[in-house]
N, C-alpha and C positions, 0 to 999 in steps of 0.2 A: 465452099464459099468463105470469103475474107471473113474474118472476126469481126463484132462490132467497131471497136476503137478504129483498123487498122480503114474498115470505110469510113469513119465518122474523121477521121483524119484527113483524109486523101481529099472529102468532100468538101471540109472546111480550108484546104489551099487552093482549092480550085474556086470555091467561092470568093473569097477574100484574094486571091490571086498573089499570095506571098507566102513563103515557109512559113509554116506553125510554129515555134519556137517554145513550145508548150506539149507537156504529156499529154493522153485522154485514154482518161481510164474509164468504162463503160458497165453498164449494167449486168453485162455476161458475164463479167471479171476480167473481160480483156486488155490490153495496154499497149498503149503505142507512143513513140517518141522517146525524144531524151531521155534518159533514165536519173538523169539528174535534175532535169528541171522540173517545176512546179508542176503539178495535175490538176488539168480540170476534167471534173469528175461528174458523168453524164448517168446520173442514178436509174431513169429509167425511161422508155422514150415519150412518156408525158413531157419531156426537155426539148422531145425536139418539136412534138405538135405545139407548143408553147411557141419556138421559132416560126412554124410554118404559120398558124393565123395571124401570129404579130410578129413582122419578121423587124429586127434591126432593137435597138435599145429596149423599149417597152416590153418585150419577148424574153429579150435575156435577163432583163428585171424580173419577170413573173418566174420563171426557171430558176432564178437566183433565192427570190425570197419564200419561193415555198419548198425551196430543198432540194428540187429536181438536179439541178446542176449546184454544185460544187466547188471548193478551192481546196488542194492540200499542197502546204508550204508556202512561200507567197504569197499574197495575196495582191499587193501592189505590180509581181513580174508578170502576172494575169492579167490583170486590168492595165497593165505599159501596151501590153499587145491588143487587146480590146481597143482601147483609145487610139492606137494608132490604124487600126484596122477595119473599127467599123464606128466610133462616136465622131472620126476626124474626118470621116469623108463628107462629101456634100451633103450640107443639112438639109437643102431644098430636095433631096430624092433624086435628083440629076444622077448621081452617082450609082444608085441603086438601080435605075431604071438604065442608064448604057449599059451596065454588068449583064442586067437581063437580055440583052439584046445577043449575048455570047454566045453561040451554041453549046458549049462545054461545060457554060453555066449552067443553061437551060436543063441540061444533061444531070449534074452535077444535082439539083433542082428535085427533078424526077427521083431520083435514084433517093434522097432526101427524104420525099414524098413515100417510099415504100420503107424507108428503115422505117419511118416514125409510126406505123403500124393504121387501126383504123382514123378515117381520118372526122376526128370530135373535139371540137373543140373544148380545151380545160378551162374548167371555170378558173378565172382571176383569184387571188391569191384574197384573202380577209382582210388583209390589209391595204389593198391598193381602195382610195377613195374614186368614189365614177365622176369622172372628169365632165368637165360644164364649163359655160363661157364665164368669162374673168370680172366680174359683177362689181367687185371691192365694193359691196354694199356694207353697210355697218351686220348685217347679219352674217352674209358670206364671209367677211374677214371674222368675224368670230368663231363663225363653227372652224375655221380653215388656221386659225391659231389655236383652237383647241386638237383640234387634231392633233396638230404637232406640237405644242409643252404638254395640254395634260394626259401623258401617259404614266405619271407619278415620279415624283419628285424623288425618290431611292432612286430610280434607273439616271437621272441627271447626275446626281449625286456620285453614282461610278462611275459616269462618262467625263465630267467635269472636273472631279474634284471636288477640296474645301471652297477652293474661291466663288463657286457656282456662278462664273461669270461665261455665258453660251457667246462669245464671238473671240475674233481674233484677240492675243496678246499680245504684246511687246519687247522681245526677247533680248536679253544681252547676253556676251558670253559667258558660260558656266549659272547662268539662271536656271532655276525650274519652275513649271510651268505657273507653280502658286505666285511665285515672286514675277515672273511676266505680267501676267495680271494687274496685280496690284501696280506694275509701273504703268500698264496701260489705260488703268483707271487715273492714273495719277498724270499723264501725260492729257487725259480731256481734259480735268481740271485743271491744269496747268494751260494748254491754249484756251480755258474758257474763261481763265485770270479771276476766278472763284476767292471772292474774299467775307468773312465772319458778316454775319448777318444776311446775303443777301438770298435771293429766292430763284432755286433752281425746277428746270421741269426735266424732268425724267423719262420722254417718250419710250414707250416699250420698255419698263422697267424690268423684268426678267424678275428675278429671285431678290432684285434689292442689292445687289450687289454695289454699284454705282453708287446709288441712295445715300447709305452705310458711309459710303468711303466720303463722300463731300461733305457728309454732316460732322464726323467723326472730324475728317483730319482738315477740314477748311472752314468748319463752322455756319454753313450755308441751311438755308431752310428747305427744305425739298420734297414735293410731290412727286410719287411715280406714278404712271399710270400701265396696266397693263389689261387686256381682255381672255388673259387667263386665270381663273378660279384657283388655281391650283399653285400656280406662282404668287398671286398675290398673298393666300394663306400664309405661304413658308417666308416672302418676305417682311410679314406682318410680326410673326414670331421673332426671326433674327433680329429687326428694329428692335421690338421690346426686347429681348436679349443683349441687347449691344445699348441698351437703357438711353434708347432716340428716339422714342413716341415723339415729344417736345418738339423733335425738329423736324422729325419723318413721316409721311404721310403717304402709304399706300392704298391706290383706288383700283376697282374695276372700273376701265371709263377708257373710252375712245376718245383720240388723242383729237377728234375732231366736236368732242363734246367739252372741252375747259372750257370754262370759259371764268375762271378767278387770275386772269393776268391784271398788270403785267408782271413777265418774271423777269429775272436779269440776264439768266441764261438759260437755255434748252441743249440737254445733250440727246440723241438718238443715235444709237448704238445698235446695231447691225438690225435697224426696226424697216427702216424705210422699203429694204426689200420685198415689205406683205403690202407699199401701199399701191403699186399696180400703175402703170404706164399713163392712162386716161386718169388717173387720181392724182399724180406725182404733181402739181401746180396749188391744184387747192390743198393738197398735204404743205407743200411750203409757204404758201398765203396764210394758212390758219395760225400755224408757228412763226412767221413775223409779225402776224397782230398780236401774238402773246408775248413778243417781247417789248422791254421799253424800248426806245430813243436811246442807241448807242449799246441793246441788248446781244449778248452775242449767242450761236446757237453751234453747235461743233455736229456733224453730220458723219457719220462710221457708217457704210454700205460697201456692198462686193457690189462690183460693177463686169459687166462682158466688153469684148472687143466689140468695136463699131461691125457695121453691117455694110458694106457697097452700097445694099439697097435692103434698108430697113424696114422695108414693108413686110419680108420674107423670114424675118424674126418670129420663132416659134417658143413657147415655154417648154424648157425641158421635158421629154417626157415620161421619164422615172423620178424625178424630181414632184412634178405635177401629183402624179399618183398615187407618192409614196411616202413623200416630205413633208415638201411646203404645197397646200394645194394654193392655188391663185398666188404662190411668188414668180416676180418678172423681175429683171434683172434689165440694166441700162448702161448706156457707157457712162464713164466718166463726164464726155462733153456733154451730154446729154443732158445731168444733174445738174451738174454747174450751171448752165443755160436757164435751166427752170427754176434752180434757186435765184438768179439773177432777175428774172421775169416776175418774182413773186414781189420784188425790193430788195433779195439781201446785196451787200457789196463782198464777193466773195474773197479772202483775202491771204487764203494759205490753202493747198492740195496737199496732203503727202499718203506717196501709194505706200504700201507696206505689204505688201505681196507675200515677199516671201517669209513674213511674220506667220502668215496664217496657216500658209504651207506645215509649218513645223510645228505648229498647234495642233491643228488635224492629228498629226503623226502622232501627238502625244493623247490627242481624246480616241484616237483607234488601240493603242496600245493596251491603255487602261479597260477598254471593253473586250479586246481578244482577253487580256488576263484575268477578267470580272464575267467572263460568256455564261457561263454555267447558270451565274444569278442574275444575269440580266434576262435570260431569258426566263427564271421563276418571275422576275417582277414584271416585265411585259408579256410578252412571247417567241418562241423559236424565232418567225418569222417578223415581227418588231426589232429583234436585233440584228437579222440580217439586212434589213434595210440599213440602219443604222453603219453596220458596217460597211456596208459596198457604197454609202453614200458617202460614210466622210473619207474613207479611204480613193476614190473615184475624186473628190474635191480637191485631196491632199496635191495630187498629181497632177491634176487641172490650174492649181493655184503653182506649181511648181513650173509648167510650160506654159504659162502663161495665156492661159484659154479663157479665167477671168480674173481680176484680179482685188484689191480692196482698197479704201484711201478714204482718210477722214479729210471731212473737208470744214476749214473754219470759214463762217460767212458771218457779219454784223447787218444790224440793220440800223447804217450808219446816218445821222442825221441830218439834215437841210445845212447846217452849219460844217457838214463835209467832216468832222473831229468824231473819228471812229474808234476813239476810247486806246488804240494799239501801237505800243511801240517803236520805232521809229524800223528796229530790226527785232521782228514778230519770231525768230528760228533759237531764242535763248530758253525754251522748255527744253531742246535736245541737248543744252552743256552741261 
C-alpha cells in the first residue's frame, strides 16, 4: 500500500482538481512532492477527520490551530495555494457541491473517509468562540471585543510594536513600521484639520495611541473610548506617562453611550468593522449628533468587494471563530451610502490597500521571530490563529479580495460652508 503522503497527495489533486505545488509530509514520516518547496505537514489523522466534519476553511482552521496540520518554510507559498484553491472558489457552496457531483471526487472522498481512521468527531479547538447570530448588542460587542484585545497587552506589544497602533500604517520609502504609524496617525489629523484647543472623540481608542498623538503634537482635547479593560488600563498609564491627563481622557464606554458633545472632530480607526451590518446607520447617526455644525469625522475600515447579490454575503468563517466574533465587513459603496443617509457630506475616499498589505507582513514577521513567547503569554494555539490570520489578510489585501480606505465625511451645515479647502489632497504634499 501507497505511504500516507503519497495518498494524501494524489487525494488532494483530485480534490481540488489542480497540481499540488506543495510537499506533504505525513504522520508515518512519509513525503511527497517537491523537495524544495514548502511542507504542509499532516501530524496526524485527527487533520483529516477535522476536514471531513467541517470540510473547506472552518476545517482547515481547526487542523491549523490546534497543531494537526502544519507549515514548514513558507508560510504565505501555502496559503497562495489555499487561497487560490479552496477560499477563492465559490463562497455560496456552488463550487463544492458541482465537485461533489464528480465520480472521481466522490471516489477521491471515500478513500479520504478510510485514511482518516475512525470516523469521531474532534472536539473544536479552545480557542474557536461557538458561533451565534450577529446581535451587535452593547453586550455581544463586548464580550466579542474582549475576546479579541484582551489577551494581554505583552503579546500586542510583540505583534505591534512600540507604536501599539492595531491597524494599517502609512508607508514611505525606506520607513519603518514605527515611523509608518506615526505618519498615519498624522495623516488623520492632518485630514481632520485638528487645531490647539479643540475637542476630539476617539471611537475605539485601542492602547491610546491616536489620543497621545493629537494631544501631544496638535494640542487637541481628547476622549477615547474603548470596551476593552485591558486597553484602556495600558492607555491610561502611557497618557500619564506622556504627562496628558489635562488633555486625555480614557473611558470604557460604548461609543453609542457619549453623550458630552459636541466635539469638533471623531476619528475611528479600523473600529467601525465590530459595528455589524443592521447597526452601521445608527453607528453613523450617533457620531454626526456628536459632532458640531461643520464638525468633521475621518472613518479608517477594511472594506470587501461588492456582491452581484448581497444577500448571499456570509461572515468569514475562521475569522468568525477565531478573531473577530460578530465582525462584518462592507463594501466601500456601501459605507459611503450610509454615512451620507446619517447627514454626513462625504468629501474625500482614499483606498490604501496596499498599505496594509505590507503592515501585516511586518506584524507577521515580528511574531514568527517573538513565537517562542507569544506563545508563553497566550497560548500555542492563540498564536497560531494570529498567524494564519494575519498572514491569510496579508495576501488577501495584496490580491485585492478586501481592501481598506479612510473616508473624510463633515457634517456640513444648512449654510452649505464645510469648513474644507478649496483643494482638500494638500495632507499628501
Amino acid at each position: 500500500m501507497a505511504d500516507a503522503a503519497s495518498r494524501l497527495r494524489k487525494l488532494a489533486e483530485q480534490l481540488l482538481g489542480a497540481p499540488l505545488p506543495v510537499r506533504i509530509r505525513a504522520w508515518d514520516g512519509s513525503q511527497d512532492g517537491p523537495p524544495d518547496a514548502p511542507a504542509l505537514i499532516v501530524r496526524n489523522r485527527r487533520a483529516l477527520r477535522r476536514l471531513l466534519f467541517k470540510p473547506g476553511e472552518l476545517g482547515l482552521a481547526r487542523a491549523w490551530v490546534s497543531g494537526d496540520l502544519d507549515v514548514e518554510g513558507d508560510l504565505y507559498r501555502v496559503l497562495e495555494v489555499i487561497a487560490g484553491q479552496v477560499w477563492e472558489r465559490d463562497e455560496d457552496a456552488r463550487g463544492l457541491a458541482e465537485a461533489l457531483r464528480d465520480p472521481e471526487v466522490r471516489a477521491a472522498g471515500r478513500e479520504l473517509l478510510r485514511l482518516a481512521g475512525p470516523p469521531i468527531p474532534p472536539a473544536p479547538p479552545r480557542e474557536e468562540v461557538r458561533r451565534r447570530r450577529h446581535l451587535h448588542t452593547r453586550h455581544s460587542d463586548r464580550r466579542a471585543i474582549s475576546h479579541h484585545y484582551d489577551v494581554g497587552n505583552d503579546f500586542y506589544e510583540l505583534v505591534l510594536g512600540p507604536s501599539m497602533v492595531y491597524s494599517c500604517a502609512y508607508w514611505q520609502d525606506g520607513g519603518t513600521l514605527e515611523s509608518a504609524q506615526r505618519d498615519k496617525l498624522e495623516l488623520v489629523c492632518a485630514k481632520l484639520g485638528l487645531t490647539p484647543g479643540q475637542r476630539l472623540l476617539d471611537v475605539g481608542c485601542g492602547w491610546g495611541s491616536m489620543a497621545i498623538h493629537a494631544a501631544r503634537e496638535h494640542g487637541v482635547r481628547v476622549v477615547g473610548v474603548t470596551l476593552s479593560q485591558e486597553q484602556a488600563a495600558y492607555a491610561r498609564k502611557r497618557v500619564a506617562d506622556e504627562g496628558l491627563t489635562d488633555r486625555v481622557e480614557i473611558r470604557v464606554q460604548d461609543y453609542r453611550d457619549v453623550a458630552d458633545g459636541p466635539y469638533d472632530a471623531i476619528s475611528s480607526i479600523g473600529m467601525a468593522e465590530h459595528v455589524g451590518a443592521e447597526r452601521y446607520l445608527e453607528y453613523a447617526s450617533d457620531l454626526y449628533a456628536l459632532l458640531r455644525p461643520g464638525g468633521r469625522l475621518l472613518n479608517h475600515q477594511i472594506a470587501r468587494r461588492p456582491r452581484r447579490d448581497e444577500s448571499s454575503y456570509e461572515v468569514d468563517a475562521f475569522i468568525d471563530a477565531y478573531v473577530f466574533p460578530d465582525g462584518e465587513l462592507a463594501p466601500i459603496g456601501t459605507t459611503v451610502t450610509q454615512l451620507e443617509r446619517a447627514g454626513f457630506e462625504v468629501r474625500d475616499v482614499e483606498s490604501i490597500r496596499e498599505h496594509y498589505a505590507r503592515t501585516l507582513r511586518q506584524w507577521v514577521s515580528r511574531l514568527e521571530a517573538g513565537r517562542d513567547r507569544a506563545m508563553r503569554l497566550t497560548s500555542p494555539g492563540r498564536t497560531r490563529v494570529w498567524l494564519l490570520y494575519m498572514a491569510a489578510c496579508a495576501l488577501a489585501f495584496e490580491r485585492n479580495r478586501i481592501g481598506v480606505n479612510q473616508v473624510l465625511a463633515v457634517r456640513t451645515p444648512d449654510s452649505g460652508d464645510s469648513g474644507l479647502p478649496l483643494r482638500t489632497r494638500t495632507w499628501n504634499t
